[in-house]
Residue, then its C-alpha position, 0 to 999 in steps of 0.5 A: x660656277x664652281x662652288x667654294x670649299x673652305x681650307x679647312x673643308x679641304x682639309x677634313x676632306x683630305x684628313x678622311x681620305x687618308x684615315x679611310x686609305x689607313x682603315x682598307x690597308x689594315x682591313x685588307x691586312x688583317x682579311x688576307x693575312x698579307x702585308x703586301x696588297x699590291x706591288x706597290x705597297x713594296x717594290x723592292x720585296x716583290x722579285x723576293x716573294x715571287x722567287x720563293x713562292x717558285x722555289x715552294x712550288x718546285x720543292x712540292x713538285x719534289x715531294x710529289x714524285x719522292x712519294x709516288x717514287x716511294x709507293x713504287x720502292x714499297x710495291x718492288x720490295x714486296x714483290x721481290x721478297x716473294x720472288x725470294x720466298x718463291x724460290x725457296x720454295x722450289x728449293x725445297x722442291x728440288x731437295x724433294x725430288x733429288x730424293x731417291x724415294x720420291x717416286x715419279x708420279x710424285x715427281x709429276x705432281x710437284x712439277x704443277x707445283x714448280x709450273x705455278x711458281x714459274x709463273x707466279x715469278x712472271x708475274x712478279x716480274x710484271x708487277x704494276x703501279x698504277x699502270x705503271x710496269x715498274x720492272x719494265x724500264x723506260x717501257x713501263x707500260x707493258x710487260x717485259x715477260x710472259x710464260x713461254x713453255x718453248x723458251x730455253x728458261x720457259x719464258x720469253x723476253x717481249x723486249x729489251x729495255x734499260x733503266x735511265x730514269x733517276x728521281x732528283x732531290x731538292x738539290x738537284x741530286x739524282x738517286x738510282x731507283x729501279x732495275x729492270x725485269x731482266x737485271x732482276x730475274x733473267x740476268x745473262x753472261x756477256x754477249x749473249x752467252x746465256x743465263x748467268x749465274x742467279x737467273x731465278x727463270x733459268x734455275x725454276x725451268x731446270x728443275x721443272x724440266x728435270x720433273x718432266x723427265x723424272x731425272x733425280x740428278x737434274x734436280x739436284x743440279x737444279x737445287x744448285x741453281x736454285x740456291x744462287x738465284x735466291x742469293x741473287x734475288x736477295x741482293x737485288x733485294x738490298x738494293x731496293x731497301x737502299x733506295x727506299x732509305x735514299x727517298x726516305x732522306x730526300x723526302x725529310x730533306x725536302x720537307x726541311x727546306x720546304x719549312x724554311x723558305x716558307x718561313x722565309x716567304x712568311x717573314x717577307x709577305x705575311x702581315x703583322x696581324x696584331x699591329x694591323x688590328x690596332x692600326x685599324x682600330x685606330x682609323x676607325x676610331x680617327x674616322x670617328x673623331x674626324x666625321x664628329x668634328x665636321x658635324x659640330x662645324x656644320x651645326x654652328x651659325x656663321x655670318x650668312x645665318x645671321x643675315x638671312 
């Protein structure tokens, strides 16, 4: 037999379920910071908080590859303003060795200078972040140089490779970020025609020859060449300082958008956390208030008390 449940019984249980589905929203609310617990809580904002929270995530994948792109600038920077100093030092060599007082056992002696200078520029060229070649282009996982003594310049090209990669910004605006071991340090005339004007391998092994052979005038020649790779080099310089400013506002821009579509999320998704303690304030105390009611009805005599 089914047992008998007063209207107003029904009504209390009703009441008390809909007090303590208030109390568990507002407690979720106020627990996770949300006012959306589930899809249904508003429909209409879910596309909205699921196209932002992508748009979040993307813009986060950008900063990402802005700072390893940065650390990247920062490492080409410093190895080329060494390249420069490098050069300028084996400028001063060849001043020195154009000198008709320098005598050839000096001249021997600052040809081991110039031979460690060759190759530091080597390894300059050959510069690593980790494991990344970043002078190597779209090979950048070995190097593109290495010291050579029977190569016409004293190195030898591994490879040929080219630059295509470009860092995108949060707009989708793709920005010019590294050149190669060989537009660096090793740039040659059109179709083959040999080292161009600049080529810092070229001019150190000129000078470097020209002390093997003690040969004054050929040094001089070489502090010519010398002179236009520094310019050269100095110019390469510029443009990773240019790159390195061009980040520098991609990395600011996307840190701006980054703020406004979260604001934008919060304003859609996060709960009202100081109306959500005083609505569960309230249903806790509602709930309260209900239980007591329902007690007092439970303890007070009706027709079948007085009968038994």
């Amino acid at each position: 037999m089914t047992p008998f449940i007063s209207a107003a019984s029904q009504q209390y249980l009703t009441d008390l379920d809909i007090t303590q589905s208030q109390m568990q929203k507002a407690q979720s609310q106020v627990s996770t910071g949300l006012r959306l617990q589930q899809a249904s809580d508003d429909p209409s904002a879910i596309g909205e908080i699921y196209q932002l929270q992508a748009t979040l995530a993307q813009n986060k994948q950008v900063q990402n590859n802005l700072g390893t792109i940065q650390t990247q600038l920062g490492s080409a920077n410093t190895a080329l303003q060494s390249a420069v100093s490098q050069v300028q030092s084996a400028l001063q060599i060849a001043t020195e060795a154009a000198s008709t007082t320098t005598s050839a056992d000096q001249r021997t002696n600052l040809a081991v200078q110039v031979t460690q200078i060759l190759q530091s520029l080597v390894g300059l060229s050959n510069t690593q972040v980790n494991g990344t070649y970043i002078f190597s282009g779209d090979q950048s996982t070995q190097p593109m140089y290495q010291v050579d003594p029977n190569q016409p310049e004293g190195v030898q090209q591994l490879f040929n490779a080219t630059s295509t990669s470009l860092i995108q910004d949060v707009n989708g605006t793709g920005i010019a970020v590294s050149l190669t071991a060989q537009q660096i340090f090793d740039p040659q005339l059109a179709n083959n025609g040999g080292p161009a004007a600049g080529n810092a391998f070229a001019a150190v092994n000129s000078l470097l020859t020209a002390l093997q052979n003690n040969d004054p005038n050929a040094a001089a020649a070489a502090a010519t060449s010398l002179k236009a790779a520094g310019t050269y080099l100095n110019s390469q310089l510029q443009f990773y300082g240019e790159a390195q400013d061009q980040v520098t506002n991609a990395t600011n821009l996307a840190q701006q958008f980054q703020t406004q579509e979260q604001s934008a999320l919060s304003l859609v998704q996060d709960a009202n956390i100081p109306a959500a303690s005083l609505a569960l304030t309230q249903a806790e105390t509602q709930e309260q208030a209900t239980l007591s009611v329902e007690a007092k009805v439970q303890q007070m005599p009706n027709l079948f008390s007085y009968l038994g």
